[in-house]
N, C-alpha and C positions, 0 to 999 in steps of 0.2 A: 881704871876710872869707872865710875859708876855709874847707870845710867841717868839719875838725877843731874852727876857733875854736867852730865854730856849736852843734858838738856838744856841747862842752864847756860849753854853757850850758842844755840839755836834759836835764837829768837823768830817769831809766826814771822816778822818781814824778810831775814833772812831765808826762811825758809821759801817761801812766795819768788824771793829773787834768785834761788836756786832751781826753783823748779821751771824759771822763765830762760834760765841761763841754758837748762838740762835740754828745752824741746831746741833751744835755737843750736845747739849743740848738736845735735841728732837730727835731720830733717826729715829723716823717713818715717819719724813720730807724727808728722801732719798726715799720714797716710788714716790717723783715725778717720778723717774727714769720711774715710769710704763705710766706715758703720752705720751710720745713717744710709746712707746708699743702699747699703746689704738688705738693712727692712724694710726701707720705702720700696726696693724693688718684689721681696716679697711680698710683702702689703697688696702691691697691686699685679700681681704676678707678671712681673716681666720676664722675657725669655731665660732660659735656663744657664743661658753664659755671662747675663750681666750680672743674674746673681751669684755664680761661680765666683767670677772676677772680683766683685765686687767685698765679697765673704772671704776671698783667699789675702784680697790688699790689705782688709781690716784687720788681722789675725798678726799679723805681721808686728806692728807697732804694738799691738795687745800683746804681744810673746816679747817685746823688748821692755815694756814696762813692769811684764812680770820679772824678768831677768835682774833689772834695774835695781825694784822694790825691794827685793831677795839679794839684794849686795849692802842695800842701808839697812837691812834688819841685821845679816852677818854682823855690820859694823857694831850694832848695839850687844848683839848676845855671844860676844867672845870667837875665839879660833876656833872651839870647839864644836858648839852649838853652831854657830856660824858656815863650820863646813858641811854638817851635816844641813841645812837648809838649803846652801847653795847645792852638795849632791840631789837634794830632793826635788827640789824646785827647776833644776837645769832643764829637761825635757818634758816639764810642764805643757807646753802648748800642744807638743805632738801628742803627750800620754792624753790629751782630752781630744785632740782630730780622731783618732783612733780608738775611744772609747764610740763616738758616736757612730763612727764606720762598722763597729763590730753592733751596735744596736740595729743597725738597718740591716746583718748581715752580711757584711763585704768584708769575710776574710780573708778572702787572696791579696786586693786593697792595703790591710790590716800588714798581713808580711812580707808584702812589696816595700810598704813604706817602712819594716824594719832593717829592713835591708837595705834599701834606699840611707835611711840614714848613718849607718853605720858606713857606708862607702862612701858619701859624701861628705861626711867628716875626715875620712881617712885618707881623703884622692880629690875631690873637688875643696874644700875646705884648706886642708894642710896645703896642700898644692898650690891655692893663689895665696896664702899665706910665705910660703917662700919664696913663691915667685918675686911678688911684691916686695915682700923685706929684701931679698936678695936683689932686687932693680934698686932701690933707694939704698942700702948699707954693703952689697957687695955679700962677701964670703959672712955668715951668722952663726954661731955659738948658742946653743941651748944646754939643759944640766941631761944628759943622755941615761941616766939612772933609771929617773922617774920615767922616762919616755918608753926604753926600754922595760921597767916592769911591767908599765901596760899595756903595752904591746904585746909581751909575754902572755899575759894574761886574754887579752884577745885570740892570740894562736890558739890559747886550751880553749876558751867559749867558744869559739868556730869548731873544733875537735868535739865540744860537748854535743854542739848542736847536730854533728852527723850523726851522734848515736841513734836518737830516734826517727831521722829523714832516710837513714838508710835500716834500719830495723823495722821501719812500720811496712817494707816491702814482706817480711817476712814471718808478721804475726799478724798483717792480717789487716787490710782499710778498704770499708763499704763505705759504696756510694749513697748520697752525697754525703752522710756525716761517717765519721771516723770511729772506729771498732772501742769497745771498753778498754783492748788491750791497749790500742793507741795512747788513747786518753788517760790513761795512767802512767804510763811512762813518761805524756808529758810533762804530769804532775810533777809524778815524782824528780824530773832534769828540773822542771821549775824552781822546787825546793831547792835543790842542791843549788841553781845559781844566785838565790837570795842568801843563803846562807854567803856562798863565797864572795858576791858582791860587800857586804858586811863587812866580814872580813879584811877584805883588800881596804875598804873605808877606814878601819881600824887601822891594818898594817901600815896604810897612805898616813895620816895625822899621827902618828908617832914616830916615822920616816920623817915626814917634812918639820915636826916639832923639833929632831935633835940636830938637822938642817937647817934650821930656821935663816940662820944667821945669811946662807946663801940663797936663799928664797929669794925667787924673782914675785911675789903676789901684786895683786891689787890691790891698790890704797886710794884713801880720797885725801889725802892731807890734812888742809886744815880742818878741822870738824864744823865749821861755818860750810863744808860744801856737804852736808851729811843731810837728808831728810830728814827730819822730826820722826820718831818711830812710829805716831799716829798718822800719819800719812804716807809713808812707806806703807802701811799694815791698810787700810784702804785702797789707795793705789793697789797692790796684788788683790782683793778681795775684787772690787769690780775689774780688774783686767783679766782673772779667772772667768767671773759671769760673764764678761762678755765673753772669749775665746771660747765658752761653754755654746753661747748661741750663735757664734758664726762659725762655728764647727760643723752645729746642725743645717744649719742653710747651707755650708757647702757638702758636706755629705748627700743630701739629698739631691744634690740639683749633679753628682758625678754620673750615674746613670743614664739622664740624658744627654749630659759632655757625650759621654761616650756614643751613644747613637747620633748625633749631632756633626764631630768632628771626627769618629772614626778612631779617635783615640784609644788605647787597652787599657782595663784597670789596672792593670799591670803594671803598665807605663805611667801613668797619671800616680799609682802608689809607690814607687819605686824613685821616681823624680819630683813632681810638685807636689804631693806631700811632703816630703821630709827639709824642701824648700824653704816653703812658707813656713811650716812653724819652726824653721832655725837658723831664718836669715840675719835677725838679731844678735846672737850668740857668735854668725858666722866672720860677720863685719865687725864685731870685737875682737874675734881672732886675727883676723887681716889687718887690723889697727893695730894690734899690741906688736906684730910682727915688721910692720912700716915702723914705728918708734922703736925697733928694736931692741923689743923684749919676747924675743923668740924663746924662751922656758916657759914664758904664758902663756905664746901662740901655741905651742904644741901640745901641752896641756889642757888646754881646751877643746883640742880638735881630736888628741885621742882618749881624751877621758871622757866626752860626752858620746862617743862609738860604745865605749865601755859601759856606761851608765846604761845604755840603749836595751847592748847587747846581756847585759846581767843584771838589770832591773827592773826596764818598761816591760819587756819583751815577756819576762816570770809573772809579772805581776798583772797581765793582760789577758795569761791562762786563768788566772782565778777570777777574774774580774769578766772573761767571757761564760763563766759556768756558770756566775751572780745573774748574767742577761739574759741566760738561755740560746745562745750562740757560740758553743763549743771551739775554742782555736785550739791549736795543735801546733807542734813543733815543729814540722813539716816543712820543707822546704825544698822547692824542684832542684835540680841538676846544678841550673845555668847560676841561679841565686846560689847556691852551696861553693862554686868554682867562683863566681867575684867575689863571694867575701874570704876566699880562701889566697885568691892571688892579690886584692883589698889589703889583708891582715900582714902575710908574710912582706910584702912591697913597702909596707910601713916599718914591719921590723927590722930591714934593711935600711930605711932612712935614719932611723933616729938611732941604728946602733952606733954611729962614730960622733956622735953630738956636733955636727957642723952640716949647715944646709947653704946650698946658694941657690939661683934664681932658675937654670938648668935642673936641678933636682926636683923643684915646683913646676917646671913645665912637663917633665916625664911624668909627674902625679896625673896633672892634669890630663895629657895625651890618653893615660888610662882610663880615666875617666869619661873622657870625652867618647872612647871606643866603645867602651862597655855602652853607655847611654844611646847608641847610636845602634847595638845589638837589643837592647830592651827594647829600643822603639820598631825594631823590627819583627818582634817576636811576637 
């Protein structure tokens, strides 16, 4: 169908009663309420944790609206184009919390929260996602192919990423910035993982195209529940500008969290970053998994680990050498060992394609452990 057809079944009132249907559908969407908050509290420089809070609640509903917006433009530009916008646009909120964090130079922050999200996709995310499905439908079925490829493919990114965390011991990293040799080697793992991410993009839609017929995807039904593409296509354009400026108000105000409450950046990047901007995304997962559609639930939770890990993470090394704050590939002991026992733990779940509510409580116990060693740390 064309987009003209599609249009023409969209009428501006339907679309208005869709969009009233979409907030009362969602309630964690009124959380915009806290935008305003975020700049009247800078405006008048209130303390540094109501504008934290304030800037972390708002980002929240801005990172679901991008999510949203990026599901009714898919609808309009086909399976193809479609998935490559939803690839791109997936980790949208965090790829802009972390551009601003690498402006002010906070990149330990910066690969805390890559890590951070990668495990909380794979261990907090999956984990109350079966939990969940598995308390409301009992024993769940997912399609363990797709699960297991990417899975696969996380094992080798985790494998890739040791190359240079443990080589940079041995060619050579000055304080406080990192040696030429460093920095090229990042480069150069950065390339090689855009390339391969690609790839896998390519390899995934011509997999799930000659699968089609078994696809568990999202749909919106009838096309009366579909956005107007001009409003979808606004919708993301100020839910980026905003996510853009409450990025910077909470970036700036982490420094004083930290002397404040004692908190590590560490901590703070490792856990509420990777939070906030993919609590939207998360609670889609736990939904699809409650209605049981567990092939979507787990797809979500380990292909947005994937996107993280062989997308944001490559395309952050080039984008920190654009701001003149160098990141590096680099990663300590403890973060190399959770995304190791992270990756492997998931490629055990999803190898036999059946999950129940016990499988999502041992993610989660993982979870729970590791985050409770972070905050120690």
């Amino acid at each position: 169908m064309t987009d003209e057809g599609i249009s023409d079944k969209i009428s501006p009132a339907n679309d208005d009663f869709t969009m009233k249907q979409f907030f009362l559908k969602k309630p964690f969407l009124f959380l915009i309420l806290f935008l305003p908050l975020a700049i009247i509290s800078e405006l008048f420089h209130w303390n540094a944790g109501w504008i934290f809070g304030f800037s972390a609640l708002a980002i929240i509903p801005l990172a679901g609206l991008i999510g949203e917006a990026t599901e009714n433009l898919a609808y309009y530009a086909g399976p193809r184009l479609g998935g490559l916008l939803n690839a791109t646009f997936g980790n949208a909120a965090e790829l802009i919390i972390t551009i601003a964090a690498i402006r002010q130079g906070l990149l330990e922050l910066v690969k805390a929260s890559l890590t951070g999200s990668i495990l909380g996709n794979l261990l907090l995310v999956l984990g109350m996602a079966m939990f969940v499905g598995g308390i409301r439908n009992k024993n769940q079925h997912f399609d363990n192919r797709a699960a297991s490829r990417n899975a696969i493919m996380l094992v080798l990114t985790v494998l890739i990423l040791l190359v240079p965390s443990l080589l940079s011991h041995y060619i050579g990293v000055t304080n406080p910035q990192p040696s030429p040799k460093v920095e090229t080697l990042s480069l150069g793992v950065a390339m090689i993982m855009v390339v391969l991410y690609i790839l896998n993009l390519l390899f995934g839609y011509w997999a799930t195209e000659a699968d089609s017929e078994n696809a568990d995807n999202l749909d919106f039904g009838d096309s009366k529940d579909v956005w107007q593409k001009n409003t979808a296509i606004i919708i993301l354009l100020l839910a980026t500008v905003g996510i853009a400026a409450m990025s910077e108000l909470l970036v700036q105000t982490i420094e004083p969290m930290i002397q404040s409450i004692g908190l590590s950046e560490f901590f703070i990047g490792i856990i509420f970053i990777p939070i906030i901007g993919n609590v939207a995304e998360h609670l889609v997962a736990i939904q699809m998994a409650y209605k049981n559609r567990m092939t979507l639930s787990v797809e979500i939770a380990i292909s947005s680990s994937l996107q993280i890990a062989l997308f944001v993470a490559p395309i952050l090394i080039f984008i920190s050498l654009w701001l003149g704050h160098p990141l590096t590939l680099i990663f300590n002991q403890f973060e190399l060992l959770a995304l190791i026992a992270g990756v492997l733990i998931t490629a055990l779940v999803s190898e036999d394609g059946e999950s129940n509510w016990f499988e999502g409580a041992e993610l989660l116990a993982v979870y729970l452990v590791l985050g409770l060693a972070f905050f120690l740390l």
